[in-house]
C-alpha positions in Angstrom: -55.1 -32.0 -41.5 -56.1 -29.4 -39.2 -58.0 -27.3 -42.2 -59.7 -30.4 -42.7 -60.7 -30.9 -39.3 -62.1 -27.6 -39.0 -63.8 -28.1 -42.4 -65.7 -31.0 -41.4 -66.4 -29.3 -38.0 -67.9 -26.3 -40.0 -69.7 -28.8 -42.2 -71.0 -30.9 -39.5 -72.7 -27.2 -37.9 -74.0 -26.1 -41.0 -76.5 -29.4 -42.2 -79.2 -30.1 -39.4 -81.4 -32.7 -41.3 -84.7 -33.2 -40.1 -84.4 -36.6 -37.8 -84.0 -37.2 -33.9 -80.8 -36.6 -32.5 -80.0 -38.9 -29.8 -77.5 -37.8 -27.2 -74.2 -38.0 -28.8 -75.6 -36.5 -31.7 -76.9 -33.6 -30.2 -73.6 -32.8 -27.8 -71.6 -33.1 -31.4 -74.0 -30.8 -33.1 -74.2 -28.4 -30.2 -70.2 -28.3 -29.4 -70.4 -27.8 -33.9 -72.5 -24.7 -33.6 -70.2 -23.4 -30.8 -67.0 -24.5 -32.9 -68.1 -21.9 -35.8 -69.7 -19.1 -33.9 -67.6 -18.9 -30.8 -68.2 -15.1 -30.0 -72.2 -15.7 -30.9 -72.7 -18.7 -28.2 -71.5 -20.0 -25.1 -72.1 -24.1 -24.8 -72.4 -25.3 -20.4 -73.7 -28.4 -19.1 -75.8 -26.8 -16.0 -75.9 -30.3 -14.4 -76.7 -33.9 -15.0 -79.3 -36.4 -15.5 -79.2 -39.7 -13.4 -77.3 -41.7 -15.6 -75.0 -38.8 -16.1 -75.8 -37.2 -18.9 -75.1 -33.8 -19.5 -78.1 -31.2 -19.1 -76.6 -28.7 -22.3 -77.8 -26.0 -22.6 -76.6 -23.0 -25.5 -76.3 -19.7 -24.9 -76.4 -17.2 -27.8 -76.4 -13.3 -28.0 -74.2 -10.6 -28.7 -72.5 -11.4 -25.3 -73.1 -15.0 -24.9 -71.1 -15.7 -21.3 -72.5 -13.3 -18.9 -75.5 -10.7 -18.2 -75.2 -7.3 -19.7 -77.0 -4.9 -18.0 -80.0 -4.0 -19.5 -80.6 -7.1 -21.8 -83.4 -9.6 -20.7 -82.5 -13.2 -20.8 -84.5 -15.6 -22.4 -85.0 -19.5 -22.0 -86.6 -22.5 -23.8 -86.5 -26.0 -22.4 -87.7 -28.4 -24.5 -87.9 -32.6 -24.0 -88.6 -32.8 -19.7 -91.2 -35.8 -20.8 -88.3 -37.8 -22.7 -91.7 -39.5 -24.7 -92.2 -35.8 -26.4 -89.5 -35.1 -28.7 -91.0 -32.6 -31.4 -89.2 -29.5 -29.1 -86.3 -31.3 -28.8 -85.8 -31.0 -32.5 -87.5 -27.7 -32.5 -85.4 -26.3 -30.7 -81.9 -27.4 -32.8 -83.5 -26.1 -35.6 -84.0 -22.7 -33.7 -80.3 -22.8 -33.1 -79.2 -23.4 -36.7 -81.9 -20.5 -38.0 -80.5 -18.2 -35.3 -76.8 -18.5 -35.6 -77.0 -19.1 -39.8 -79.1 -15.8 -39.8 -77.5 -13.8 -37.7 -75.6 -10.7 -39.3 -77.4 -11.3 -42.6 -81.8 -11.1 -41.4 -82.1 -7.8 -39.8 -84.8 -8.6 -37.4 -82.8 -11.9 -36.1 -79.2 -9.5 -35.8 -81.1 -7.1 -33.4 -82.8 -9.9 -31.7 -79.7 -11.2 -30.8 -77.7 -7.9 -30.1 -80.6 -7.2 -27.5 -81.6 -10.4 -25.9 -79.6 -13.4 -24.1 -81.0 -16.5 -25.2 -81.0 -20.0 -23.7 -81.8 -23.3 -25.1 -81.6 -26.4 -23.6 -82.7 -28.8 -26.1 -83.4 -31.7 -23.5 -84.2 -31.5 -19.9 -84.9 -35.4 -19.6 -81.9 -37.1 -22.0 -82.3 -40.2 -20.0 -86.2 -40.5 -20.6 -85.3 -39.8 -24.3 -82.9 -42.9 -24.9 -84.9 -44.9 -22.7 -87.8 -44.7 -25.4 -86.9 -47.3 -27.5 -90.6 -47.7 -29.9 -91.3 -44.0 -30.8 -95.4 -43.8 -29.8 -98.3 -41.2 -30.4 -99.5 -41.7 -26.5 -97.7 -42.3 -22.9 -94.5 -44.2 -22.5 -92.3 -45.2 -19.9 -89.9 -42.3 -21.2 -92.1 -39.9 -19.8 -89.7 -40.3 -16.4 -87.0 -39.8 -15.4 -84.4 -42.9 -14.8 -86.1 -43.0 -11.3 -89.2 -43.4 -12.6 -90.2 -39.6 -11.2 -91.8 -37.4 -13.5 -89.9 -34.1 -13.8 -93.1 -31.8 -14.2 -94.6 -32.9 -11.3 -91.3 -32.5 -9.1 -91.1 -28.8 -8.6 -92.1 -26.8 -5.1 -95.6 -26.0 -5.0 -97.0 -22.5 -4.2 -99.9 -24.3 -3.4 -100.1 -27.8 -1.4 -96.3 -29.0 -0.2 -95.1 -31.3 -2.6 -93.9 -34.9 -1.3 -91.7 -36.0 -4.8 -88.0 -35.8 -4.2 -86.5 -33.4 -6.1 -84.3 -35.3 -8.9 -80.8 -34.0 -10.1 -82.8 -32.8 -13.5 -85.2 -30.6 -11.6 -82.2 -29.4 -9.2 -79.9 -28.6 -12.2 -83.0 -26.1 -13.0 -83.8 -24.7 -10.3 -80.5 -24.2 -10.0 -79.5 -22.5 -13.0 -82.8 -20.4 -12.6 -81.4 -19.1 -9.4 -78.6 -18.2 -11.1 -79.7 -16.2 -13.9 -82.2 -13.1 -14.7 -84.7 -15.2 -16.6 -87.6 -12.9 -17.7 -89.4 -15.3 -20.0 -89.4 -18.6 -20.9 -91.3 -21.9 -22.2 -91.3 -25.4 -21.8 -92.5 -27.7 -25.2 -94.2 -30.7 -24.5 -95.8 -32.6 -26.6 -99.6 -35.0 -26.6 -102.0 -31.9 -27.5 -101.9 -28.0 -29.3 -102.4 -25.5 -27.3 -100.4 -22.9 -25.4 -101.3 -23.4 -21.7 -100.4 -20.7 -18.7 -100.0 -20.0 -15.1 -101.5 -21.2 -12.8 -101.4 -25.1 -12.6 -102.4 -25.2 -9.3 -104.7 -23.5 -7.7 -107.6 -23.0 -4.6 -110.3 -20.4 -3.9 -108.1 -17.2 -3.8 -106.8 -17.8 -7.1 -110.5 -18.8 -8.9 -109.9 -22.7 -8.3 -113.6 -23.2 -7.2 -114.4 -21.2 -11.0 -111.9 -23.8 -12.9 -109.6 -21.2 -13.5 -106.6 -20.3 -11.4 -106.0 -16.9 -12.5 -102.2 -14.9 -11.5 -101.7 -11.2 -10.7 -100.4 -10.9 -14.5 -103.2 -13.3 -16.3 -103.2 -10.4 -19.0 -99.9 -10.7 -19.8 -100.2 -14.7 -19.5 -102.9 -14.4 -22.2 -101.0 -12.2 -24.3 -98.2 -14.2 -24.3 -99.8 -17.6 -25.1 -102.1 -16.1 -28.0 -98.5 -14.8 -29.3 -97.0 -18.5 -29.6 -100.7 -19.7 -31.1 -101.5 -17.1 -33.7 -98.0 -17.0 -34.9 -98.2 -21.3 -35.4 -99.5 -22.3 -38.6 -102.9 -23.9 -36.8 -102.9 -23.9 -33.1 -104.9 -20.7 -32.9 -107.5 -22.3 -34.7 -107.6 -24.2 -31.1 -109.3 -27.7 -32.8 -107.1 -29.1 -30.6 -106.2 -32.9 -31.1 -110.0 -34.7 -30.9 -113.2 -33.5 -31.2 -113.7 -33.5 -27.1 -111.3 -31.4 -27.0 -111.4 -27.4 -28.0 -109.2 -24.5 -26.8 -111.0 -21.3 -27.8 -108.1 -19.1 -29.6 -105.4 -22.1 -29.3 -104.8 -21.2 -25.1 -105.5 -22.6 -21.8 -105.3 -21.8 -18.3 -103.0 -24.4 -16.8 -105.7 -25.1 -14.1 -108.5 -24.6 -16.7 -107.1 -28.0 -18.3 -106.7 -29.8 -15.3 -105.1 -29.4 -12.1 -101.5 -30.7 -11.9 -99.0 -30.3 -8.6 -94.8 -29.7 -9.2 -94.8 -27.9 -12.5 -92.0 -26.0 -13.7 -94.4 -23.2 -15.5 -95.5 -22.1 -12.2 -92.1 -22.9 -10.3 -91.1 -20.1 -12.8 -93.2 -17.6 -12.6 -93.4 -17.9 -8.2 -89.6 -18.7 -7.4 -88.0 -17.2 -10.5 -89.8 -14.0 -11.1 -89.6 -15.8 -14.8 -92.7 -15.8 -17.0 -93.2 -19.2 -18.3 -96.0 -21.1 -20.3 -95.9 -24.7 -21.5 -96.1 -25.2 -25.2 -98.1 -28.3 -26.5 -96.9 -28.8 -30.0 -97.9 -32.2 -31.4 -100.7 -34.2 -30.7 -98.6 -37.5 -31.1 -95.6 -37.4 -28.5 -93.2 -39.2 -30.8 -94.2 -38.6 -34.0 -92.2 -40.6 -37.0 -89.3 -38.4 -38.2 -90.5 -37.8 -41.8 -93.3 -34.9 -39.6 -90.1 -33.3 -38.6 -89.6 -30.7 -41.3 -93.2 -29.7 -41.6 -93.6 -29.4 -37.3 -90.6 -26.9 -37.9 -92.6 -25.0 -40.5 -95.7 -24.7 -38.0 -93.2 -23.8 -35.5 -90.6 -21.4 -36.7 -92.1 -18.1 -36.6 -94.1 -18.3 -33.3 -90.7 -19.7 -31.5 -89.2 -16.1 -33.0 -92.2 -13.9 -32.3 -92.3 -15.6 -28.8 -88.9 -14.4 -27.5 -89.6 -10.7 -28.8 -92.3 -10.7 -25.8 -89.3 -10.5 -23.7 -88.8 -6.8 -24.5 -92.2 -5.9 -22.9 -93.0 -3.9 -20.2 -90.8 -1.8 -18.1 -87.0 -2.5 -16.9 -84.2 -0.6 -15.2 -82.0 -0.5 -12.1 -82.2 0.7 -8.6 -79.1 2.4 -7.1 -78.0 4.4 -4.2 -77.0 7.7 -3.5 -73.1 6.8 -5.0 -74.8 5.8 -8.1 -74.2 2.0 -6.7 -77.2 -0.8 -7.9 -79.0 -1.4 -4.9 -79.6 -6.0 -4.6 -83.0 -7.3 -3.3 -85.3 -4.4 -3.4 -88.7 -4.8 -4.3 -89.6 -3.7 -7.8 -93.2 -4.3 -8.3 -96.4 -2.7 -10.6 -99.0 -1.2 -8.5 -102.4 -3.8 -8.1 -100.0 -6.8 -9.2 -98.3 -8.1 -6.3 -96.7 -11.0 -6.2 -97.0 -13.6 -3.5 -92.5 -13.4 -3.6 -91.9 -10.1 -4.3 -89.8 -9.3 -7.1 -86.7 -7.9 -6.4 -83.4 -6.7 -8.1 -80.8 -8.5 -9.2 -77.1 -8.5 -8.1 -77.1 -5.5 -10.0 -79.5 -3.7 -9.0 -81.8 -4.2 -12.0 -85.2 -5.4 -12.6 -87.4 -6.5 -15.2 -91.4 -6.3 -15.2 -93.6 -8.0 -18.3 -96.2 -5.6 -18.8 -99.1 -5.1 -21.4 -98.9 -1.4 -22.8 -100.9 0.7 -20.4 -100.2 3.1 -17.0 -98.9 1.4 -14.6 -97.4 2.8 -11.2 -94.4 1.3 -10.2 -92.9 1.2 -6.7 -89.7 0.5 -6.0 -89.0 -0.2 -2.0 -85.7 -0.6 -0.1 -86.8 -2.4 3.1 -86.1 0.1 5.6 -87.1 3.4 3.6 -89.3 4.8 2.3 -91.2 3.3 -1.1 -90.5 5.3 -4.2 -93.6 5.5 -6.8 -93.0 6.5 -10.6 -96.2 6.4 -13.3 -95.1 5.0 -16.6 -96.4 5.0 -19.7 -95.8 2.1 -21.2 -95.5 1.6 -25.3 -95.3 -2.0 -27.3 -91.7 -1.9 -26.9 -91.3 -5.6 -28.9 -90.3 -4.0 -32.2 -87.4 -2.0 -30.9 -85.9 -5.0 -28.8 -86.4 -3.1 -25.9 -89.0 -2.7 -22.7 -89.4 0.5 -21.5 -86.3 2.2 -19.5 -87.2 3.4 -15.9 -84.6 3.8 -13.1 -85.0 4.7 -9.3 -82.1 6.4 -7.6 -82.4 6.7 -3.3 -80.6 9.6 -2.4 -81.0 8.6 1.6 -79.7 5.0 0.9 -75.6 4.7 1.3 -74.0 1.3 0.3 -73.1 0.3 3.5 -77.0 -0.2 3.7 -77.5 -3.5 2.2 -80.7 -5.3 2.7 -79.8 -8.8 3.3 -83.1 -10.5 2.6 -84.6 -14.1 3.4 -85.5 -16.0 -0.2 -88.9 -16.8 -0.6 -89.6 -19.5 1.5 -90.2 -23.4 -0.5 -93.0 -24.2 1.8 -96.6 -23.4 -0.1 -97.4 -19.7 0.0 -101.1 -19.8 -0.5 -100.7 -22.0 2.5 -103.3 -20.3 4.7 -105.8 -20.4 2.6 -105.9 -24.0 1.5 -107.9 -25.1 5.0 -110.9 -23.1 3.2 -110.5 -25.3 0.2 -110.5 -28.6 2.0 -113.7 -29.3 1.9 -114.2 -29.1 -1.9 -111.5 -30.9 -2.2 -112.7 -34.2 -2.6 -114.4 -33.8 -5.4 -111.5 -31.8 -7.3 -109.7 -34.9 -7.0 -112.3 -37.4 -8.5 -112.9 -34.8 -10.9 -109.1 -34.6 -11.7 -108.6 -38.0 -11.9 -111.4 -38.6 -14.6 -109.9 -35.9 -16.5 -106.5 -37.0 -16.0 -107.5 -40.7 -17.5 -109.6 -38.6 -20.3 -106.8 -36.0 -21.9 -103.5 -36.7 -22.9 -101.2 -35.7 -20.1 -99.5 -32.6 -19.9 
């Protein structure tokens, strides 16, 4: 009986056809893949939707349950518009190629032996079922059960955002909080292109030149041509009508048009997380039987993507005793960000970098700042960024710097008063666009 059981359960983790998987489906598949590689992944529900469905998300990696020191962790979130469902199924498949090849493809072992990777197929499960005719364009799915639209919901660096912040968006700011992220993306669906930081924008960051430009735009570029030249077409950057072109298969966010609440930039402000949003399919609901060629286009970029997690520079900050040293600010010279980055719990920080020399200063508030020059290689092959610690010989561990979280009110604040006056016009402009191209 049991045998059998276990047989079935085994079975059941092994055949992922190419269809959609509605909730039940999914948990079952998910709590299968768990079932037959329990020291390989670690299954939580990080919160759920309004109607109570669980937000899953799998964790796999040579030490599924916690962080190691040293190894990045990695998320996709697929599915927040419940209308666009190609990631949702990506992202299963991702899971079956990851945990079938691991121990038998040496490039997927050492991915896995150096990288913690999350996957939360859907972020939106309610917007999913409530999408009853599967459509190329705009449905009511879209939303949430509360009719809110969860990439719009986030705190802005920009303007102060008005939406209330729905148990989906809370279970992920939540969990972000709660984890080292150091690279992620989103997959969406209604276009192809790989689209980047920022969203938002206003004259500081290049708003009144179309493009809304971050400290680390390099690395932004880098990390979206990645995901498009490793596709089987979005590089070609055709995108989805002939009004529409991406040179090289990317976008600037704000480049596209303007949007307010996005997770992508929520990431990259609050989290210290890179993240870019991934537009796989020009239809949002696309009939099953596109399934198994969508993963075909897909599967190496997803892979390729997550080794970009092993750039740059990482290590740990610790005191005198040897002890990691929480909350101090870790940061590449010339790239400062408008929350500083600091160290995590242990003492450890993480910094996506494009191979170069680069000056990095390390500061404890209350001493003094501690500058090393690195060198930094492509790391991405050997799994691993670059290793550079900082030890402060003057700092005891009864100093601890207990330090105020970057605040949720709009950083760029100050400066928006000198973009009210062009304004206006953005917004007209926006709201042609918005009615024009297929929405984010």
């Amino acid at each position: 009986g049991a045998v059998g059981i276990l047989i079935l359960c085994l079975a059941s983790a092994a055949a992922l056809d190419f269809r959609y998987h509605h909730s039940e489906e999914l948990e079952q598949y998910l709590k299968g893949v768990h079932a037959a590689n329990p020291a390989l992944t670690h299954l939580h529900s990080i919160g759920r939707s309004v109607e109570g469905r669980d937000l899953w998300v799998l964790v796999l990696g040579r030490f599924p349950t916690h962080h190691k020191i040293g190894i990045p962790e990695f998320k996709y979130v697929a599915n927040m518009h419940g209308d666009e469902t190609v990631g949702r199924e990506m992202l299963l498949h991702l899971i079956d190629l990851l945990v079938t090849s691991y121990g038998r493809d040496p490039v997927i072992t050492r991915l896995l032996n150096n990288t913690r990777i999350h996957i939360m197929p859907t972020m939106n499960p309610d917007g999913f079922e409530a999408t009853k005719v599967p459509d190329c364009y705009y449905t009511r799915g879209r939303y949430n059960k509360n009719g809110e639209d969860l990439n719009r919901n986030f705190p802005d660096a920009f303007e102060n955002n008005s939406a209330s912040i729905q148990p989906e968006t809370r279970a992920v700011m939540d969990w972000i909080k709660n984890e080292t992220f150091v690279l992620s993306a989103n997959l969406h669906g209604g276009a192809l292109v790989a689209s980047y930081t920022f969203d938002n924008g206003n004259p500081v960051t290049g708003s009144l030149n179309g493009y809304s430009r971050s400290p680390d735009d390099d690395v932004f570029i880098h990390l979206a041509k990645t995901y498009s030249s490793n596709h089987a077409s979005m590089y070609k950057g055709t995108g989805c009508d002939n009004r529409q072109t991406f040179p090289e298969g990317i976008t600037n966010g704000y480049s596209w048009y303007q949007l307010e609440g996005g997770m992508q930039d929520y990431n990259y402000v609050w989290g210290q997380c890179f993240e870019i949003t991934l537009e796989l399919s020009c239809c949002k609901y696309p009939p099953a039987d596109q399934l198994e060629k969508f993963w075909r286009d897909n599967k190496v970029a997803l892979i390729e993507y997550i080794k970009q997690v092993h750039l740059g520079v990482k290590g740990q900050v610790t005191d005198k005793n040897g002890n990691p040293i929480p909350n101090a600010i870790v940061e590449a010279k010339g790239r400062p960000h408008v929350c500083p980055y600091r160290t995590n719990e242990q003492g450890e920080y993480f910094l996506l970098l494009l191979p170069g020399t680069y000056v990095i200063n390390a500061t404890v508030p209350g001493f003094k700042s501690m500058l090393k020059t690195v060198e930094i290689p492509d790391n991405t092959g050997n799994f691993s960024a670059l290793k550079q610690d900082f030890s402060f010989p003057e700092v005891s561990d009864q100093i601890r710097s207990k330090v105020a979280s970057c605040p949720k009110i709009p950083l760029y604040q100050e400066l928006a008063r000198a973009s009210a006056a062009v304004k206006p016009t953005l917004h007209i402009l926006a709201l042609m666009t918005a009615m024009f191209v297929i929405f984010k």
